[in-house]
C-alpha positions as CSV (number, residue, x, y, z in Angstrom):
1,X,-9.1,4.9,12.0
2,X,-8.8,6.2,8.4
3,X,-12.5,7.6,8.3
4,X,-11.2,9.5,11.8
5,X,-8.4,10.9,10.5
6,X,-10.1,12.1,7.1
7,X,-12.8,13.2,9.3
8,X,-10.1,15.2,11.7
9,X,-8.7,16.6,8.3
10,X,-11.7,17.5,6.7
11,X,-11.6,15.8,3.7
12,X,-14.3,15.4,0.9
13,X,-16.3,12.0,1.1
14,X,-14.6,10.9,-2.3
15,X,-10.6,11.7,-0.7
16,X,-12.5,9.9,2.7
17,X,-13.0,7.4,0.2
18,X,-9.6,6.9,-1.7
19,X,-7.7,7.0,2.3
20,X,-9.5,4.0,3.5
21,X,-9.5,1.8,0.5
22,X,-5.6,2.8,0.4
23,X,-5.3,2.0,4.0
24,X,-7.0,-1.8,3.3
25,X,-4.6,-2.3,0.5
26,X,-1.5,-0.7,1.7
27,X,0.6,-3.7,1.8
28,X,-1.4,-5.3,-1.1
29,X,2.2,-5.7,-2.7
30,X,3.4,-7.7,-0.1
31,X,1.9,-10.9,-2.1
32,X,4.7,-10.5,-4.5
33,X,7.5,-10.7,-1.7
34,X,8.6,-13.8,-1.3
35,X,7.6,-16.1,1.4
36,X,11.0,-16.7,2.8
37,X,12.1,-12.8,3.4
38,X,8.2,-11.7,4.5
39,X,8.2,-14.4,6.9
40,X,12.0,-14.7,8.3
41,X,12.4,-14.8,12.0
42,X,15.2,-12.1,13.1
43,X,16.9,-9.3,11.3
44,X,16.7,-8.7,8.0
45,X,20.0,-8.3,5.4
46,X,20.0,-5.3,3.7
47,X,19.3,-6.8,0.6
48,X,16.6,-8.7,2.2
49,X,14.7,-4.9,3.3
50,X,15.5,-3.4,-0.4
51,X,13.2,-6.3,-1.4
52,X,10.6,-5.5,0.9
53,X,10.5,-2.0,0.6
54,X,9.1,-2.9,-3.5
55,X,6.2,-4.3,-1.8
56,X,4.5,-0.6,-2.0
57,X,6.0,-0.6,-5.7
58,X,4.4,-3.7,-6.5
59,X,1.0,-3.0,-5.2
60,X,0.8,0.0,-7.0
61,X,1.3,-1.9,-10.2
62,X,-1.1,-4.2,-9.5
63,X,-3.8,-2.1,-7.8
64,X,-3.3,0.3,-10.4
65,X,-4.4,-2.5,-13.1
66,X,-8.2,-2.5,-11.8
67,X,-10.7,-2.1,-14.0
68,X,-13.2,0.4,-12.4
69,X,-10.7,3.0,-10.8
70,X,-7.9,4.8,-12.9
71,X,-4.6,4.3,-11.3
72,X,-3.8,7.3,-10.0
73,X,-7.1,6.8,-7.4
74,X,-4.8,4.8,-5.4
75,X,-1.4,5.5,-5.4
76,X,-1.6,7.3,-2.0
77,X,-1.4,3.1,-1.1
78,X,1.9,2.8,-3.1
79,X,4.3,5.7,-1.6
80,X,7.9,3.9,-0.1
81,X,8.9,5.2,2.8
C-alpha cells in the first residue's frame, strides 16, 4: 500500500524508500509500552492513552539510533497524532 501511494504521489525512489520502511516501523515504539496498557481489554484511562501516544516518541528514539541511516531518514515513522 505504501509503494501505491508514493507511486500515486510521485515520489522519488529514495522518498518511495523512506514511506515504506516508515510504514513497517510505524509502531516500532510500541515495544516500550507496557504490556498491561498495549494489551488491556476495554477503554483506556486517559493516562493510560498519554502513555501510548509516546509509542511514536519512543520509536523515533530508538530507530533513530541505527547505524546505517541518519535519524532524520525516519522520523516520518515517529510523528504523534
Amino acid at each position: 500500500m505504501a509503494k501505491t501511494f508514493a507511486d500515486h504521489l510521485n515520489f522519488s525512489d529514495e522518498q518511495k524508500q523512506k514511506l515504506i520502511i516508515g510504514c513497517c516501523l510505524h509502531d516500532f515504539g510500541k515495544i516500550l509500552i507496557p504490556n498491561e496498557v498495549l494489551n488491556k481489554e476495554g477503554s483506556l484511562t486517559s493516562k493510560e492513552w498519554e502513555v501510548i501516544k509516546l509509542h511514536s516518541i519512543y520509536g523515533n528514539k530508538v530507530v533513530g539510533g541505527g547505524r546505517r541511516h541518519r535519524r532524520r531518514d525516519y522520523q516520518c515513522c515517529a510523528v504523534s497524532s
